[in-house]
N, C-alpha and C positions, 0 to 999 in steps of 0.2 A: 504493500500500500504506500502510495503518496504521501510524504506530511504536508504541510500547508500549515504554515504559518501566516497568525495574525496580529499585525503590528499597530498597535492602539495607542498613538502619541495621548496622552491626558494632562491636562492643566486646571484645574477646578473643576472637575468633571465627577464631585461623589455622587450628585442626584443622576447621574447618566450613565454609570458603572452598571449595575445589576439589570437595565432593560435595556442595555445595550449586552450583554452576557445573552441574557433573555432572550431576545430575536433573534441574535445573529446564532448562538446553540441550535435553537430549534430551523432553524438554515442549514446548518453545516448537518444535522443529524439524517438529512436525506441524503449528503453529498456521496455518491458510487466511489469505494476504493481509496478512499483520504480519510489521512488520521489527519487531527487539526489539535494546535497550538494558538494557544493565545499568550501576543507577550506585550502586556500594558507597560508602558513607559510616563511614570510619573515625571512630571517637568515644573518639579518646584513646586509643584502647589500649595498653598497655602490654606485650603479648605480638611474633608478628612476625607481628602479622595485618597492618600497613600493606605489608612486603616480599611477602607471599600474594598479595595484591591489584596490585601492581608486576608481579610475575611473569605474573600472568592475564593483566593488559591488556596485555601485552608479545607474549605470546601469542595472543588470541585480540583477534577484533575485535570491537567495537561495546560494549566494556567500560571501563568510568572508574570513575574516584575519587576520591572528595573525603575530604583527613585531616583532621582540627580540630588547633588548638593545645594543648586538652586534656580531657578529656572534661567535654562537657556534656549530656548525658545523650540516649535513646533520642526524646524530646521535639522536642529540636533537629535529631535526626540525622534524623528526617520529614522536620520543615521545611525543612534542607539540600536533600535532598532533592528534595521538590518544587518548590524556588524551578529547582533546575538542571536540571532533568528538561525533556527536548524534546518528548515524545511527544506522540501525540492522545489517546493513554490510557495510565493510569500506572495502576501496581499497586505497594501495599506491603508486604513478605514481609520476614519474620523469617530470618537467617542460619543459626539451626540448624537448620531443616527440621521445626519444629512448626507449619509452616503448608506443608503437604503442595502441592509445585510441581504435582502431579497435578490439582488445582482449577483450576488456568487457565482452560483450555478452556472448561469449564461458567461460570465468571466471563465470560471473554471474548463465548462467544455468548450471555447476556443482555444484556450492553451496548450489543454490535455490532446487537441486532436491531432496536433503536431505545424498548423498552418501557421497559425501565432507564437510568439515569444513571451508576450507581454499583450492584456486588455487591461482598457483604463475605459473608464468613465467621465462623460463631458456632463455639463448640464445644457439642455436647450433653450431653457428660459429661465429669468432672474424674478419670478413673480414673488412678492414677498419683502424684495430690498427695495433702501428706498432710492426712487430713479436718479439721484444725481452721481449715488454709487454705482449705478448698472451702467448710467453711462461714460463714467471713470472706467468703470474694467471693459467696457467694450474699447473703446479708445485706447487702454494701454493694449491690449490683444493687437491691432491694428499697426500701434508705432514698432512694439517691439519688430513684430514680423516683417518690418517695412525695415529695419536698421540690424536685425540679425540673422547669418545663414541658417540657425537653428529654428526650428517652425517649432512653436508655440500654440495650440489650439485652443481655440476660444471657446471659453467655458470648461477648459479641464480641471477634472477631479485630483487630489492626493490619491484617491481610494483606486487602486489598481492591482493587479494580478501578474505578477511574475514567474519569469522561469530564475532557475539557481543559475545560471550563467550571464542572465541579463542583470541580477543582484550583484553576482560578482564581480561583473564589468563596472559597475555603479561605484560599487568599495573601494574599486582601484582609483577613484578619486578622491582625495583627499584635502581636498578646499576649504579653508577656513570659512568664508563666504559662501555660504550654498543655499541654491538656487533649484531647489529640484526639479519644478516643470520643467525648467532648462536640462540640469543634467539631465533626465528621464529622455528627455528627447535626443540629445546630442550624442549619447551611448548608441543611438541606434535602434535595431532589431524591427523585428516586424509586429506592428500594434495594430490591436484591432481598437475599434471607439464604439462604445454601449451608450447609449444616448438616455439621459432621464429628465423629467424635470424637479425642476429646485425644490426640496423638502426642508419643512422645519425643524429646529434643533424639537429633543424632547424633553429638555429642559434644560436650567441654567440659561448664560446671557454670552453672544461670542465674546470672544476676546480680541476681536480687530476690531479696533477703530479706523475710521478713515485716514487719520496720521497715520497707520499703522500699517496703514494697506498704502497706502503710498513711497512708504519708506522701503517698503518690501519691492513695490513696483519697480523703483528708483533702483534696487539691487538689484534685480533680475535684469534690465537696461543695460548696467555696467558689467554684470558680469559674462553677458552674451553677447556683449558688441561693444566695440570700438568708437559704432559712429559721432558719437557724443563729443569728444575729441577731432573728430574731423568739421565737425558742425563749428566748434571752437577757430578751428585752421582759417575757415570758409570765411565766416564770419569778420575777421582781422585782416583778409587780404580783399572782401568785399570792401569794408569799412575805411583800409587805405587806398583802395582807388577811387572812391567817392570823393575823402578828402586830396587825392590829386584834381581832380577834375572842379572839386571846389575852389581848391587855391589859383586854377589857370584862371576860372571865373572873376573872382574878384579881381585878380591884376589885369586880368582884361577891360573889365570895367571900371575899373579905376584909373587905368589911363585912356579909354575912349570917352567917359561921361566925369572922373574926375569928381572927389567928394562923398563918392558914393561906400566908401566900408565904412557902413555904421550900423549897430544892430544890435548895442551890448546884451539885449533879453534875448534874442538867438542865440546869441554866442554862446552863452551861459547856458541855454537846454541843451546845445550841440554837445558842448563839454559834458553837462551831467548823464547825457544820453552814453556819449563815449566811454564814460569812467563806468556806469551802467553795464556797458556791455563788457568791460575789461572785468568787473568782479564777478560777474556771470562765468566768463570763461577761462578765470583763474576757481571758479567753484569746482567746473567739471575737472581742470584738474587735479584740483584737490580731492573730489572724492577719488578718482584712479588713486592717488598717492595715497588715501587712506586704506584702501583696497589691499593694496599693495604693501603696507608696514603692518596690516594684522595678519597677512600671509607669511611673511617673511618672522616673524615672531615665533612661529610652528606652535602655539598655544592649541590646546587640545580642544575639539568643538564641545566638547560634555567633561561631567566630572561625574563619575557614580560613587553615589555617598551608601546604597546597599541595594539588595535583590534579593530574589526567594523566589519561593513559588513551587508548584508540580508537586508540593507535599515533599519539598525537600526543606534543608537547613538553611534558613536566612544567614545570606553572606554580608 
């Protein structure tokens, strides 16, 4: 038999522990010829979702957990994750049940049949958020794919279905920055796409904010393309031939009509516009530089402060 492993990032998720057990058990108990694992990844939380998850594995077999020392975000709690994960195929699903456990099966039998690598899950519609977020993630869907060779599909899920070779390939990146829709895509392999639409959490409140989801955007940008920097380039050699073409101007008018350079409230926007656009594009290179000096540190993405689980001995 197959294992199948299931990797359950959580961050204040006690009220969503047990009917996320719940559904997704009574899913997995129809699955042909897979044993299944479940491995919760505490990520700092600060509610008694780490005791939730104590309680499960206590109870119920083939269930673990890994806590961090303190939260370092949904990012790391993957890569926990898959670094700990046993199975021949691993799947990643969200704790509050907006990646409907009801998809396995259709994920699992493309995998299993040998055509696929890897199915993932998009959503088709954003019904639920409020529109000036949907049309934020529509629009970053749109730039990225327009600024990186990596395709990016709009509306992809975290909640996807793996082979051990497509995991493996993933592991072999080891980026302090990460960017998973990017890597997931950039590794390859042949994906198939399950289409659903948008579900609500089952309880609890997300934990993105639109700062949050932007800041996130703002990474997945830098760490999949370049053009941000070229946009910089663009923009400075745009901006000095304007001011060529501006300076032949005045001195032409100034000696044919004579009197005529005066303007000090222009002058003064042109400058603030220019100095505007110089800290704009010493930003983008500061984020690459910042990019770049928490890479270059080799700081580890996670800290495990303990684990358990399977009715074994808490380590």
């Amino acid at each position: 038999m197959d294992l199948l492993s299931i990797i359950v990032p959580c961050c204040n998720e006690e009220a969503a522990v047990e009917e996320f057990y719940r559904r997704t058990a009574a899913v997995c108990a129809g699955l042909p010829e897979v044993e299944v694992e479940y491995l919760f990844v505490d990520d700092g939380s600060t509610d008694r979702t780490l005791e939730a998850l104590r309680a499960l594995a206590r109870r119920e077999r083939g269930v673990r957990w890994l806590s961090f020392s303190r939260n370092f975000g949904k990012e790391a709690a993957m890569l926990a994750g898959l670094e700990h994960a046993k199975g021949d195929l691993v799947a990643v699903m969200d704790a509050d049940l907006q990646d409907p456990p009801e998809l396995l099966p259709q994920l699992l039998e493309a995998v299993r049949g040998g055509a696929w690598d890897c199915a993932a899950v998009r959503r088709v519609d954003r019904k639920g958020e409020p529109p000036i977020r949907s049309w934020f993630a529509r629009q970053f869907y749109k730039v990225i794919n327009k600024m990186s060779r990596t395709e990016i599909v709009d509306g992809a899920r975290d909640f996807r279905l793996m082979t051990r070779q497509m995991v493996d390939a993933i592991l072999r990146l080891p980026e302090y920055n990460r960017f998973s829709k990017g890597i997931f895509s950039w590794v390859g392999f042949r994906t198939r796409w399950v289409e659903t639409v948008n579900a609500q959490r089952c309880a609890g409140e997300s934990k993105w904010s639109f700062f949050k989801l932007l800041v996130y955007a703002l990474d997945g940008i830098i760490a999949f393309s370049t053009a941000p920097l070229a946009v910089a380039s663009v923009l400075g050699l745009a901006l000095c031939a304007v001011s060529f073409f501006a300076i032949v101007f005045v001195i032409v008018r100034q000696l044919v009509w004579g009197g005529s350079a005066f303007g000090w409230p222009s002058l003064v926007c042109i400058i603030l516009f220019l100095a505007g656009v110089q800290l704009f594009c010493i930003g983008i290179l500061g984020q690459y530089l910042a990019k770049t000096y928490l890479e270059v540190k080799r700081r580890p993405v996670y800290i495990l402060r303990e684990q358990g689980g399977d009715h074994g001995e808490e380590e």
